[in-house]
mmCIF file of the protein (N, C-alpha, C, O) and its ligand, coordinates in Angstrom:
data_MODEL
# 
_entry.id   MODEL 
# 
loop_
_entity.id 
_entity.type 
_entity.pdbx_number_of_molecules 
1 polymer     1 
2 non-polymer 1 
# 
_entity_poly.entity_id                      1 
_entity_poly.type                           'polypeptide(L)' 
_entity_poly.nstd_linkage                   no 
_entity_poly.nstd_monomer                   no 
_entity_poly.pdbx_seq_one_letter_code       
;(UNK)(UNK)(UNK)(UNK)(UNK)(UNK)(UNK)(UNK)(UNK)(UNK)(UNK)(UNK)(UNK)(UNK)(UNK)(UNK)
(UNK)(UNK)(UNK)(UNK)(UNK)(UNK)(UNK)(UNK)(UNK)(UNK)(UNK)(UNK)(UNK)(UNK)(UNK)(UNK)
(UNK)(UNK)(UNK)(UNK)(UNK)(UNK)(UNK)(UNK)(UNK)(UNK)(UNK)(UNK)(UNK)(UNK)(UNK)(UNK)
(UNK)(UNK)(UNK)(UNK)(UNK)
;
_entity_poly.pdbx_seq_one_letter_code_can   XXXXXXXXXXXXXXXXXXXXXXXXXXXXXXXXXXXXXXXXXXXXXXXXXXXXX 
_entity_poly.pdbx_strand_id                 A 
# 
loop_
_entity_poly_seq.entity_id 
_entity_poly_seq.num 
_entity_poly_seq.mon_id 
_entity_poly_seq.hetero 
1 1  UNK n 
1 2  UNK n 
1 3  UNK n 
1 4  UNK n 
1 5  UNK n 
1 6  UNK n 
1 7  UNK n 
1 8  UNK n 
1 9  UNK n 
1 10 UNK n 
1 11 UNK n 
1 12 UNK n 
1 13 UNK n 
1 14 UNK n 
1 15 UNK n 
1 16 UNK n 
1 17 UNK n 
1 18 UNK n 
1 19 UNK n 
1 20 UNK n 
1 21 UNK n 
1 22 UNK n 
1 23 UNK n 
1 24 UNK n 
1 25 UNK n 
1 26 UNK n 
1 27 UNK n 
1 28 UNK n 
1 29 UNK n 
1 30 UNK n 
1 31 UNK n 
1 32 UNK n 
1 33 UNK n 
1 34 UNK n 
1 35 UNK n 
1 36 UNK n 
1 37 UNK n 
1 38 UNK n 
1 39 UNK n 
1 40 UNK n 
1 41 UNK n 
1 42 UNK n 
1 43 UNK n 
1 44 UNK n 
1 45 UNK n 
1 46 UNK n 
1 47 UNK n 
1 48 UNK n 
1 49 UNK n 
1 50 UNK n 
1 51 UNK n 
1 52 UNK n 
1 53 UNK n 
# 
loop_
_struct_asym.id 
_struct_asym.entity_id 
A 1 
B 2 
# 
loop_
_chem_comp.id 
_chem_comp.type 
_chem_comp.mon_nstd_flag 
UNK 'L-peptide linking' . 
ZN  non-polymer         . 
# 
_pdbx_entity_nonpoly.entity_id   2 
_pdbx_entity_nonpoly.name        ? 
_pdbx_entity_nonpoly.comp_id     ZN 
# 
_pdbx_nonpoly_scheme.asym_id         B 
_pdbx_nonpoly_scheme.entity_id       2 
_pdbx_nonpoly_scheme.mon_id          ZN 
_pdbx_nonpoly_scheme.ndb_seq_num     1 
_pdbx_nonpoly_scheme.pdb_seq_num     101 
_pdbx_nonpoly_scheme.auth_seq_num    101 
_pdbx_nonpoly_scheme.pdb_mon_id      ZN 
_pdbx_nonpoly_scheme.auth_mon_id     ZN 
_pdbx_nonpoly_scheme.pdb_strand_id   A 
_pdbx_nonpoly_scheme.pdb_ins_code    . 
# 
loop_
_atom_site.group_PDB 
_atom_site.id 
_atom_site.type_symbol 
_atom_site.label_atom_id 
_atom_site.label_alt_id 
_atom_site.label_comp_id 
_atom_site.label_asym_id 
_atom_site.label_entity_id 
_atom_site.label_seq_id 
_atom_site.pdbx_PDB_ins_code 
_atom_site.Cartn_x 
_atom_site.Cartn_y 
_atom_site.Cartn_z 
_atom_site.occupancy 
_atom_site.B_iso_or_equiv 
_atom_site.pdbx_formal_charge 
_atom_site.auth_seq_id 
_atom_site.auth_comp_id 
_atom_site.auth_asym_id 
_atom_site.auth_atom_id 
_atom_site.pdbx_PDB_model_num 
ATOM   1   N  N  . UNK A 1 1  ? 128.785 24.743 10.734 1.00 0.00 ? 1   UNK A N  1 
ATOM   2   C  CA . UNK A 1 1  ? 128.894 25.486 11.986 1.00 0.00 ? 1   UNK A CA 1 
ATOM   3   C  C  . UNK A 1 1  ? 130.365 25.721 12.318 1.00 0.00 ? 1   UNK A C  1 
ATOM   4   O  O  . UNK A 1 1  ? 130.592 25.166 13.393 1.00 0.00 ? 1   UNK A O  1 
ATOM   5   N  N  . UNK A 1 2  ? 131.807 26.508 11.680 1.00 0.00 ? 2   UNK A N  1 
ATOM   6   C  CA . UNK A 1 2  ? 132.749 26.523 11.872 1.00 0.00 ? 2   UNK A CA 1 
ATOM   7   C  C  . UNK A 1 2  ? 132.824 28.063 12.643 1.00 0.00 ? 2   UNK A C  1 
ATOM   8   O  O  . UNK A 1 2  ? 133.321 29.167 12.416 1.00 0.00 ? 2   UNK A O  1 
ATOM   9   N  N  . UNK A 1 3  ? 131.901 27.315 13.830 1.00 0.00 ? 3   UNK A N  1 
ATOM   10  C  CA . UNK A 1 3  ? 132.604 28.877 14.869 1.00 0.00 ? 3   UNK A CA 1 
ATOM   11  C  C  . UNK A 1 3  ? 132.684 28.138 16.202 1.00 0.00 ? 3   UNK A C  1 
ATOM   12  O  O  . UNK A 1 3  ? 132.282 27.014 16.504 1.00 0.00 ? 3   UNK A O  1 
ATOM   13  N  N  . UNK A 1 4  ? 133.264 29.001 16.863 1.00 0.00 ? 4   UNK A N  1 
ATOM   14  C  CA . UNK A 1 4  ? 133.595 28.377 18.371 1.00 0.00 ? 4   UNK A CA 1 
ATOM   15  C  C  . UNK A 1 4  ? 132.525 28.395 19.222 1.00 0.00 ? 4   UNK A C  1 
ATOM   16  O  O  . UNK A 1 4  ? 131.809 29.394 19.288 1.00 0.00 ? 4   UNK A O  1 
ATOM   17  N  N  . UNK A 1 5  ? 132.294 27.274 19.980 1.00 0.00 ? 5   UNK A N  1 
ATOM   18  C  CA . UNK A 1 5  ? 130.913 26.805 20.842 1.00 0.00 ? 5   UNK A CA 1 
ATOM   19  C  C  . UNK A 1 5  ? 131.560 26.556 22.198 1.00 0.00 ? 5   UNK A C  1 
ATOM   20  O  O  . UNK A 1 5  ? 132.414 25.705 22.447 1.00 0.00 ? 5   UNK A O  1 
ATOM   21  N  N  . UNK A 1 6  ? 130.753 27.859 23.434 1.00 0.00 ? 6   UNK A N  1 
ATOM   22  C  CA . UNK A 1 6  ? 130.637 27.179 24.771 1.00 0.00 ? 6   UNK A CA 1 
ATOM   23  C  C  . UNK A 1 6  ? 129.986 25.969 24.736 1.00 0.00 ? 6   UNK A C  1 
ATOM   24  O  O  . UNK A 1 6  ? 128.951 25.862 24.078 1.00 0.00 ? 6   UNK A O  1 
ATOM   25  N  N  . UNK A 1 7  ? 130.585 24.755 25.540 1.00 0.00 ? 7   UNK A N  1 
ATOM   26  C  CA . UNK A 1 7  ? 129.247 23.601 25.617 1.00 0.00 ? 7   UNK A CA 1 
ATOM   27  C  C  . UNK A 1 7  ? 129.477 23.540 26.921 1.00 0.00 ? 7   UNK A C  1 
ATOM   28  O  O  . UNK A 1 7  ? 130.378 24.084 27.560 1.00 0.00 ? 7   UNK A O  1 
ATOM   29  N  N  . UNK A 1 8  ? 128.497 22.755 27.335 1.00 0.00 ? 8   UNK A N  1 
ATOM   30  C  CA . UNK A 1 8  ? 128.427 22.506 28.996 1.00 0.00 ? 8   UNK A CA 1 
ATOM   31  C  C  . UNK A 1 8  ? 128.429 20.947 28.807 1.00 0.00 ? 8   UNK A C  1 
ATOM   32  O  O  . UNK A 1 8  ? 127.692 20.383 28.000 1.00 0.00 ? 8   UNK A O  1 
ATOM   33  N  N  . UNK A 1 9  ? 129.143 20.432 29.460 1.00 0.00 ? 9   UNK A N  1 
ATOM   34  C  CA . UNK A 1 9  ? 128.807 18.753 29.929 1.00 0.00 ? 9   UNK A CA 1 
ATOM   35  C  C  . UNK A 1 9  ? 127.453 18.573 31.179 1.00 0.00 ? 9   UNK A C  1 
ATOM   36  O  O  . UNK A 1 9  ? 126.810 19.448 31.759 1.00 0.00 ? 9   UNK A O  1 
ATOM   37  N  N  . UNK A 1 10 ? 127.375 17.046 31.270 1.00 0.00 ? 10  UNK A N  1 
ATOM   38  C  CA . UNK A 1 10 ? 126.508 16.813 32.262 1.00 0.00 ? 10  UNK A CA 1 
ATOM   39  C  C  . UNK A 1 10 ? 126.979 16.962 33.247 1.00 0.00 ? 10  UNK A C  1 
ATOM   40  O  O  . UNK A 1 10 ? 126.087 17.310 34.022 1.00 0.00 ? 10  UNK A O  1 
ATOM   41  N  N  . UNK A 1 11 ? 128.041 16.900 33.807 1.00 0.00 ? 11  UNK A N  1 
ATOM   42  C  CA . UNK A 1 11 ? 129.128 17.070 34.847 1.00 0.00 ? 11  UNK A CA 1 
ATOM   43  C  C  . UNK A 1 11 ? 128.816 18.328 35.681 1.00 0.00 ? 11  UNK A C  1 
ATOM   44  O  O  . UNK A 1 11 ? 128.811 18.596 36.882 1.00 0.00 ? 11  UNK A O  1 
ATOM   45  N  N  . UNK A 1 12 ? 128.522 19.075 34.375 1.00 0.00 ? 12  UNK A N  1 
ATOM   46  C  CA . UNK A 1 12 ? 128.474 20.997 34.756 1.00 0.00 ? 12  UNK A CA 1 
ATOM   47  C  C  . UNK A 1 12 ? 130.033 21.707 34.089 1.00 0.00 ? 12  UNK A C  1 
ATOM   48  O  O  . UNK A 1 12 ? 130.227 22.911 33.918 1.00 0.00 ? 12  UNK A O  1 
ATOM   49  N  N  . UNK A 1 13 ? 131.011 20.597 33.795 1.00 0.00 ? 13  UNK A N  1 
ATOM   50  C  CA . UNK A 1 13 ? 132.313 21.450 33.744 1.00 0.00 ? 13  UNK A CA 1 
ATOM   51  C  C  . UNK A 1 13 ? 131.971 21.830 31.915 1.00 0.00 ? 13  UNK A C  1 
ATOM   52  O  O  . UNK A 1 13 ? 131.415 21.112 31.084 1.00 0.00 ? 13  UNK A O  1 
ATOM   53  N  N  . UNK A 1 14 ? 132.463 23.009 31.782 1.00 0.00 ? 14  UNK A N  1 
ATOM   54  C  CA . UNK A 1 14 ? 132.355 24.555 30.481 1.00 0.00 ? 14  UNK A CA 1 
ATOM   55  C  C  . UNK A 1 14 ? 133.618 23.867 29.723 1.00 0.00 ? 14  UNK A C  1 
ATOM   56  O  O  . UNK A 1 14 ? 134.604 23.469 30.343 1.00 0.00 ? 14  UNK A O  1 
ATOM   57  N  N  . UNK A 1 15 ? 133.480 23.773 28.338 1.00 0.00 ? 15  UNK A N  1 
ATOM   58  C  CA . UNK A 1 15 ? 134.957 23.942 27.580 1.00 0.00 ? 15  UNK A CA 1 
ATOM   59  C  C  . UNK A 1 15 ? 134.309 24.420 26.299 1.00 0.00 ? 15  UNK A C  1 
ATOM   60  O  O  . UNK A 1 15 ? 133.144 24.339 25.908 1.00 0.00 ? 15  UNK A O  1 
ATOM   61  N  N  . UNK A 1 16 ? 135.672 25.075 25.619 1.00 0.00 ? 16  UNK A N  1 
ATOM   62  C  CA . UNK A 1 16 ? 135.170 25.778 24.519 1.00 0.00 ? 16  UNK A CA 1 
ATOM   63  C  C  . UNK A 1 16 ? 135.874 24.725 23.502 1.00 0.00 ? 16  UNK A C  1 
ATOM   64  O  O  . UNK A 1 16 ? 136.970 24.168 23.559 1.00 0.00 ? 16  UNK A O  1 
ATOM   65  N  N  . UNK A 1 17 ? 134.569 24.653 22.321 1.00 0.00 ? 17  UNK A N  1 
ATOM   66  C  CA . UNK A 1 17 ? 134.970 23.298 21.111 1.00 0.00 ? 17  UNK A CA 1 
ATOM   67  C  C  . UNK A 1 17 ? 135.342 24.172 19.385 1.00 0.00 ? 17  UNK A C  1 
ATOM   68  O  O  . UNK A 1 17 ? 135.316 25.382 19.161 1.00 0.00 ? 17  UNK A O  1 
ATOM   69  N  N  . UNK A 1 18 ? 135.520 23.541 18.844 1.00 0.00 ? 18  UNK A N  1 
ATOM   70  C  CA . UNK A 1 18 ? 135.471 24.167 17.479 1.00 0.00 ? 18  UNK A CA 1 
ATOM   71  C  C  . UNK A 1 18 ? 134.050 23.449 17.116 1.00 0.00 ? 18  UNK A C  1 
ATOM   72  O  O  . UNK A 1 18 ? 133.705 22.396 17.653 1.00 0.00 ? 18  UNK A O  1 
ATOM   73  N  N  . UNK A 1 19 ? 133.251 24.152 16.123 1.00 0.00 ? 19  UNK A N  1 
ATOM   74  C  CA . UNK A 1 19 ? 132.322 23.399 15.770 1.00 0.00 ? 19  UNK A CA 1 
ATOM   75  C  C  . UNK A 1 19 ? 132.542 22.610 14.887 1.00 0.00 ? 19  UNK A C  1 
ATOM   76  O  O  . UNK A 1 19 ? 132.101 21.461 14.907 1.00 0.00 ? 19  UNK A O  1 
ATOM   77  N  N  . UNK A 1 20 ? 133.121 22.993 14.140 1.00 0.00 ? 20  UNK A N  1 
ATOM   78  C  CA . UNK A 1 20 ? 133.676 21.647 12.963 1.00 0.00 ? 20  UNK A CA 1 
ATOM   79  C  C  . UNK A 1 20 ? 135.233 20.997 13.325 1.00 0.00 ? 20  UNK A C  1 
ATOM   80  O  O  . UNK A 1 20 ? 136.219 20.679 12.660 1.00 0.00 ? 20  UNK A O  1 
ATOM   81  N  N  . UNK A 1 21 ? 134.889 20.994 14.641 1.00 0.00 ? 21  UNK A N  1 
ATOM   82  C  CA . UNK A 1 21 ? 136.561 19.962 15.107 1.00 0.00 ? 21  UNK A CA 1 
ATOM   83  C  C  . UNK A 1 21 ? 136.740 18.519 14.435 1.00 0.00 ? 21  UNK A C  1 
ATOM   84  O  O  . UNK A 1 21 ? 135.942 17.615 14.190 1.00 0.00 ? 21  UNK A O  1 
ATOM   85  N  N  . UNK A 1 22 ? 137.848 18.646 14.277 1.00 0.00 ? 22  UNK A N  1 
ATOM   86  C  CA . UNK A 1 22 ? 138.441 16.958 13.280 1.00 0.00 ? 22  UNK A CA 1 
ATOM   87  C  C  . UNK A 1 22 ? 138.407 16.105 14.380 1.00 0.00 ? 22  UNK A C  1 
ATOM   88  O  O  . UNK A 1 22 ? 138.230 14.953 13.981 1.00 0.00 ? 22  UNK A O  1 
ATOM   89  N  N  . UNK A 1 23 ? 138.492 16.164 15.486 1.00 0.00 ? 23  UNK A N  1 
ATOM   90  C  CA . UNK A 1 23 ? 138.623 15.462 16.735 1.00 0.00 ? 23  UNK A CA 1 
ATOM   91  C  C  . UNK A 1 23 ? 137.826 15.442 17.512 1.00 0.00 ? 23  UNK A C  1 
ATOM   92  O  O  . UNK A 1 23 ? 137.295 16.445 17.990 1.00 0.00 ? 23  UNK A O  1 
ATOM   93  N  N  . UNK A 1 24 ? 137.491 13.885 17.898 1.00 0.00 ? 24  UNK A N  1 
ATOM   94  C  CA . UNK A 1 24 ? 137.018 13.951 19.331 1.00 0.00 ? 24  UNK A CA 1 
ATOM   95  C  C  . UNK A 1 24 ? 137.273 15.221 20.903 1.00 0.00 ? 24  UNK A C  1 
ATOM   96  O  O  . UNK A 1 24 ? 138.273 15.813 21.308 1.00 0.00 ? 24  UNK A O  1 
ATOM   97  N  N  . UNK A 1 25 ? 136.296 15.196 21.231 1.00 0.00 ? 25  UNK A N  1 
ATOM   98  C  CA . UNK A 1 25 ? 137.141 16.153 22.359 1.00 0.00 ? 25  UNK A CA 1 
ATOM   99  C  C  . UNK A 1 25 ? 135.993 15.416 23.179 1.00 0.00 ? 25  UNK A C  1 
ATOM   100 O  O  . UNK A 1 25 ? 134.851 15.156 22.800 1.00 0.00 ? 25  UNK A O  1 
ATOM   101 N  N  . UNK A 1 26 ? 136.759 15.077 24.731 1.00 0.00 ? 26  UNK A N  1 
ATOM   102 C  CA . UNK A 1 26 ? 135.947 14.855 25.969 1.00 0.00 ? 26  UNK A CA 1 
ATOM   103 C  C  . UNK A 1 26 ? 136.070 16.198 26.710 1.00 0.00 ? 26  UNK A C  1 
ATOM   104 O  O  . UNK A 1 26 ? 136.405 17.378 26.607 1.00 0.00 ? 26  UNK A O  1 
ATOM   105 N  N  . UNK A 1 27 ? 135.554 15.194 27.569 1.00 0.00 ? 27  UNK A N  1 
ATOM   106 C  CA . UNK A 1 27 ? 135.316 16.206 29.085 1.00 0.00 ? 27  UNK A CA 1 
ATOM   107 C  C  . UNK A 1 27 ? 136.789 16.262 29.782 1.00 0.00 ? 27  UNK A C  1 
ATOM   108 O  O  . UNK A 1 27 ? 137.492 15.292 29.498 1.00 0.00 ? 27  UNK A O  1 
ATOM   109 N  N  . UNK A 1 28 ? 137.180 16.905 30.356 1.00 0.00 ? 28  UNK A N  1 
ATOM   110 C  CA . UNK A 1 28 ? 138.891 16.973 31.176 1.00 0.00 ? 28  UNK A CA 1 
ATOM   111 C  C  . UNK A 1 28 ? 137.982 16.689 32.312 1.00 0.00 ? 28  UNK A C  1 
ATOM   112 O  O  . UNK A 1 28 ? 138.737 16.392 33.238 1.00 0.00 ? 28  UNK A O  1 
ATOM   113 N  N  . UNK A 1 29 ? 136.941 16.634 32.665 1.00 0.00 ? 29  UNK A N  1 
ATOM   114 C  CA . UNK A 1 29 ? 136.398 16.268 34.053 1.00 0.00 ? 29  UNK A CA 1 
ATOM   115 C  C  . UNK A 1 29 ? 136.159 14.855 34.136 1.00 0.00 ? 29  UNK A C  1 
ATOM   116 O  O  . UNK A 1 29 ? 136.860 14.054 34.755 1.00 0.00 ? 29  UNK A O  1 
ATOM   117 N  N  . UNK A 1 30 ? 135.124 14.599 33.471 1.00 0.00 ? 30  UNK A N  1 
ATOM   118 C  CA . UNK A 1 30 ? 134.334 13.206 33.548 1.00 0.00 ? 30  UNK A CA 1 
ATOM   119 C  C  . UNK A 1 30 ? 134.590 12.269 32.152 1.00 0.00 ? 30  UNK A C  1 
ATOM   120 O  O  . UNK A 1 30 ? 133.879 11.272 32.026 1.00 0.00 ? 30  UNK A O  1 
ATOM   121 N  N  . UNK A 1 31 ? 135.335 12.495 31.377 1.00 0.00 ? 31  UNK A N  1 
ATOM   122 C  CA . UNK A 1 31 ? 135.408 11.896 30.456 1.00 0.00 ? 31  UNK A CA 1 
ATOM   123 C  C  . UNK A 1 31 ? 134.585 11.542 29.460 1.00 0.00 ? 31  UNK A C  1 
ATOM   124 O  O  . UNK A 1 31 ? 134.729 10.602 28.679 1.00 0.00 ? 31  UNK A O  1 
ATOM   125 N  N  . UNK A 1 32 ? 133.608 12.425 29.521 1.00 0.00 ? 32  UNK A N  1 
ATOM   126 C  CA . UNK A 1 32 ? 132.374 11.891 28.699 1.00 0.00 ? 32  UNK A CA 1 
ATOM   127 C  C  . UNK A 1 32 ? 132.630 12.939 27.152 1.00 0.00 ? 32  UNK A C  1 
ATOM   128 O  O  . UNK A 1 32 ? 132.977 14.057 26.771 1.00 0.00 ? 32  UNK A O  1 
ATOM   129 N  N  . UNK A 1 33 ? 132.095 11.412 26.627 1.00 0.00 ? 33  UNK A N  1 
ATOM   130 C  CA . UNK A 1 33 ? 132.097 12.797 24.708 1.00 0.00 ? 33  UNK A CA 1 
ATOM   131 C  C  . UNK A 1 33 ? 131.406 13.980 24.195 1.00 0.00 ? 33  UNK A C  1 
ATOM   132 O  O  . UNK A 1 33 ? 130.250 13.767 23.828 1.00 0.00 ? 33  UNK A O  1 
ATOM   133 N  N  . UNK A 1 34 ? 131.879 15.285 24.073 1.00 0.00 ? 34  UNK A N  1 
ATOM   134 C  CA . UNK A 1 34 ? 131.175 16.263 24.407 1.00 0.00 ? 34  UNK A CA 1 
ATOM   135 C  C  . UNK A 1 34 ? 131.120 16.223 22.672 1.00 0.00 ? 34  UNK A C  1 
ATOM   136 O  O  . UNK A 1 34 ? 130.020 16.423 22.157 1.00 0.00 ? 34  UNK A O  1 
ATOM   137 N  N  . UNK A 1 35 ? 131.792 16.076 22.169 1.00 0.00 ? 35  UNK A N  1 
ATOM   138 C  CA . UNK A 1 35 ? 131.803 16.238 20.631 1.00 0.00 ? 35  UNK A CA 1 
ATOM   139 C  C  . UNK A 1 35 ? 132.604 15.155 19.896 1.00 0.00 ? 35  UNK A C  1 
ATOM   140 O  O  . UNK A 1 35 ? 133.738 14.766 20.177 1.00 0.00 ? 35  UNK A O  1 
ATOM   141 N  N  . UNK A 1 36 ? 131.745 14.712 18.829 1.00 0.00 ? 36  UNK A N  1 
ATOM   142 C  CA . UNK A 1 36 ? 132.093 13.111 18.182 1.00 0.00 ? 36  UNK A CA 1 
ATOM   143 C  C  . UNK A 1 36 ? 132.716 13.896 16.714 1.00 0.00 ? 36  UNK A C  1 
ATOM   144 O  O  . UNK A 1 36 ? 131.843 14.208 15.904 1.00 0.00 ? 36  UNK A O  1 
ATOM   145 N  N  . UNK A 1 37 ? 133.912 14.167 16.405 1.00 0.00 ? 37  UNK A N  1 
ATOM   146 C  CA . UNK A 1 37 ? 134.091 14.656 14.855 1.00 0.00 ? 37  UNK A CA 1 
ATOM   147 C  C  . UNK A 1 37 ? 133.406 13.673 13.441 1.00 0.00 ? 37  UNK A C  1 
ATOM   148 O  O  . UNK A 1 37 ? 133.580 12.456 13.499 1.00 0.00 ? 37  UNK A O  1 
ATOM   149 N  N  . UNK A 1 38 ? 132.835 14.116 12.522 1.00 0.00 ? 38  UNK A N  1 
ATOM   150 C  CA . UNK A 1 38 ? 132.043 13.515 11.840 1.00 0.00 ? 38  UNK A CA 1 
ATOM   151 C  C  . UNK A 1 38 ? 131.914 13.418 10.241 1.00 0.00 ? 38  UNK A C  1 
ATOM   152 O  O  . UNK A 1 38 ? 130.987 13.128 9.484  1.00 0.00 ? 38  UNK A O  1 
ATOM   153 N  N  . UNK A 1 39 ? 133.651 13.897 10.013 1.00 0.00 ? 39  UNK A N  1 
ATOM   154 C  CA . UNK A 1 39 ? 134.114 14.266 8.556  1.00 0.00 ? 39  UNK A CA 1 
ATOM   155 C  C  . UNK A 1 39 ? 133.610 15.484 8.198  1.00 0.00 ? 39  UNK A C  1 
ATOM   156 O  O  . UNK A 1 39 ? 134.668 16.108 8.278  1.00 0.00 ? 39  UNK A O  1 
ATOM   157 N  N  . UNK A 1 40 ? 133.017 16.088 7.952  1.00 0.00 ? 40  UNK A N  1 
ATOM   158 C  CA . UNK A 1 40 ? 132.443 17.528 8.011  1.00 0.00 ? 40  UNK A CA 1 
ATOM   159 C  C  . UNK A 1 40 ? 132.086 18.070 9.461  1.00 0.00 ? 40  UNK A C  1 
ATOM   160 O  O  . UNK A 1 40 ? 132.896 18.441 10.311 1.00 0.00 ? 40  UNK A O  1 
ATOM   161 N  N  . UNK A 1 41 ? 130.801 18.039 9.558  1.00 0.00 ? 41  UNK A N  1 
ATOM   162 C  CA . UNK A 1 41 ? 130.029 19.307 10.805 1.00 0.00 ? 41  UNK A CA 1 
ATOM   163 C  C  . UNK A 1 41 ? 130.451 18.246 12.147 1.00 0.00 ? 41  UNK A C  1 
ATOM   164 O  O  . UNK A 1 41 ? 130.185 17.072 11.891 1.00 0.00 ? 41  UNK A O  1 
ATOM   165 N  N  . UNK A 1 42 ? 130.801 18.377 12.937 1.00 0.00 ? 42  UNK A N  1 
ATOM   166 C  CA . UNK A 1 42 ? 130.845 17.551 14.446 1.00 0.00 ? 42  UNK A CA 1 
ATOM   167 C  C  . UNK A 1 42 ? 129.267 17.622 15.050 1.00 0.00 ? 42  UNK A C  1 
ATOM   168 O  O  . UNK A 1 42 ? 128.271 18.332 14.910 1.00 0.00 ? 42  UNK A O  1 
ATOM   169 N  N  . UNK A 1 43 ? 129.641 16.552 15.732 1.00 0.00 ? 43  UNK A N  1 
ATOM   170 C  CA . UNK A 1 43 ? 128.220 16.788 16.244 1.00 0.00 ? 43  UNK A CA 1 
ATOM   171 C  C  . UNK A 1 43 ? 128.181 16.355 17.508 1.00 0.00 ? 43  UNK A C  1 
ATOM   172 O  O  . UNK A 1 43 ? 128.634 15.304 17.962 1.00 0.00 ? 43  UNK A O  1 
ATOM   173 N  N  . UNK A 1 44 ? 127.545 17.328 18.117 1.00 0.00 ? 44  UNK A N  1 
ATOM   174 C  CA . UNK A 1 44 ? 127.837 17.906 19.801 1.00 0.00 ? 44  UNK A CA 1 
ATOM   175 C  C  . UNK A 1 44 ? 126.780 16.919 20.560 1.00 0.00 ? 44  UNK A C  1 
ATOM   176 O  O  . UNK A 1 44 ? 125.596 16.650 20.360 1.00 0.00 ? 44  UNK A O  1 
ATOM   177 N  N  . UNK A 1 45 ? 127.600 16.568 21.374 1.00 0.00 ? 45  UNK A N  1 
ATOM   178 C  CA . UNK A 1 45 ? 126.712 15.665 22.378 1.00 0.00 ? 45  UNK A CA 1 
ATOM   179 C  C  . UNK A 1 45 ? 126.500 15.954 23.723 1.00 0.00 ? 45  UNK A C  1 
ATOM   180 O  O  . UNK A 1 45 ? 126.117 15.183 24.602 1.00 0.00 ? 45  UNK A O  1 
ATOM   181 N  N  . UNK A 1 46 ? 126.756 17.016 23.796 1.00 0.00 ? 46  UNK A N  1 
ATOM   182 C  CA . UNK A 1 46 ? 126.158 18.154 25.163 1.00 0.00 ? 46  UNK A CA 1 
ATOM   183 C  C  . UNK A 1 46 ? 125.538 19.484 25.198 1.00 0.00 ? 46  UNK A C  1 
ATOM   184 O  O  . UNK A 1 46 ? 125.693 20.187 24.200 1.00 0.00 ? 46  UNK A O  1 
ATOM   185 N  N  . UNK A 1 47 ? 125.075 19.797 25.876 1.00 0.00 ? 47  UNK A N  1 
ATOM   186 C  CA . UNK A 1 47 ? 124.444 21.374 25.636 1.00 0.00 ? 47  UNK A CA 1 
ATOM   187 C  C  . UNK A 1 47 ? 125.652 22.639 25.032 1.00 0.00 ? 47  UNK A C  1 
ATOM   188 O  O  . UNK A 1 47 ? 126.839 22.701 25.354 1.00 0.00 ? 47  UNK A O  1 
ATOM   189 N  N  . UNK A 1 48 ? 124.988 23.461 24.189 1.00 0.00 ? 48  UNK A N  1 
ATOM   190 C  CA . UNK A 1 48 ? 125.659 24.335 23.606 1.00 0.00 ? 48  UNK A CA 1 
ATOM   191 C  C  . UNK A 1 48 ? 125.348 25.818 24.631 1.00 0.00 ? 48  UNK A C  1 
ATOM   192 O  O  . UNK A 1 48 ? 124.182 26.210 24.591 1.00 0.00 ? 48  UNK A O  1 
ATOM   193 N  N  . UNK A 1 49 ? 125.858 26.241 25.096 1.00 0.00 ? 49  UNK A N  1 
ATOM   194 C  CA . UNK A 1 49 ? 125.382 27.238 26.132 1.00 0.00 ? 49  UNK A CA 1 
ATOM   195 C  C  . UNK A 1 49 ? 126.056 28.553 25.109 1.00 0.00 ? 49  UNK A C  1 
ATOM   196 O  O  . UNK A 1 49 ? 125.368 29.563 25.255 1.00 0.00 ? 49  UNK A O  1 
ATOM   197 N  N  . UNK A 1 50 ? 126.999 28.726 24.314 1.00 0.00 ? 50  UNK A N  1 
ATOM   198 C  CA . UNK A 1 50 ? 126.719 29.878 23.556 1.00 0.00 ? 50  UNK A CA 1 
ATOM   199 C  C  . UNK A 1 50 ? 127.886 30.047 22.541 1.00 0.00 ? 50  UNK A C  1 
ATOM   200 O  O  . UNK A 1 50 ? 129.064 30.056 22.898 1.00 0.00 ? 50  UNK A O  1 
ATOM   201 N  N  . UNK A 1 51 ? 127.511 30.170 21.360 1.00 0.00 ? 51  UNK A N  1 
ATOM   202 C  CA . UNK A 1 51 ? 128.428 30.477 20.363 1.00 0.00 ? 51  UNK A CA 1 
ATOM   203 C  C  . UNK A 1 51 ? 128.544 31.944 20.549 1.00 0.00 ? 51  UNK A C  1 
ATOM   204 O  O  . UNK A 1 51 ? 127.859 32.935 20.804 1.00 0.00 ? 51  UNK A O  1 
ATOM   205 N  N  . UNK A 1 52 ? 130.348 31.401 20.165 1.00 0.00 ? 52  UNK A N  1 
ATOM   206 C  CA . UNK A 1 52 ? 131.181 32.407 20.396 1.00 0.00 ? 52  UNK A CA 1 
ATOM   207 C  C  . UNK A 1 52 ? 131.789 33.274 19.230 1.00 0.00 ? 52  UNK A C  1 
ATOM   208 O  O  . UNK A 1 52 ? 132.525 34.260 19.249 1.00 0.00 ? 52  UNK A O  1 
ATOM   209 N  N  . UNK A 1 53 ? 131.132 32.447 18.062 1.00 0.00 ? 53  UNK A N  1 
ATOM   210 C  CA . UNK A 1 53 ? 131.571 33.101 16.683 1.00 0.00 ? 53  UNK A CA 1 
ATOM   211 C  C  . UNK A 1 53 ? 132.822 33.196 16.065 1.00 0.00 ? 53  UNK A C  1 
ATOM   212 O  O  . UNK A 1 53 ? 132.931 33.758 14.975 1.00 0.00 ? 53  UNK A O  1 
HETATM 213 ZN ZN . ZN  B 2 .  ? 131.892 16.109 32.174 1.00 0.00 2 101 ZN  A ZN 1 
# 
């Protein structure tokens, strides 16, 4: 999945992820893990509200 993903947190706050990000990325709101990097594909731990391609 190496395209760019709206996700939504539980929070409600929007950030845009890479899908195959090398990195963790939280929330800038609530701190929660929106995406865990996973040596290949990441894997998203919040709603995907829309790839951006
Ligand atoms: Zn949040």
């Amino acid at each position: 999945m190496s395209k760019f993903l709206l996700v939504k947190c539980e929070c409600g706050s929007e950030s845009v992820v890479f899908g195959d990000s090398k990195t963790d990325v939280f929330c800038s709101a609530c701190g929660n893990e929106m995406v865990k990097a996973s040596g290949g594909r990441a894997k998203i731990n919040c709603k995907v509200e829309k790839v951006l391609g």
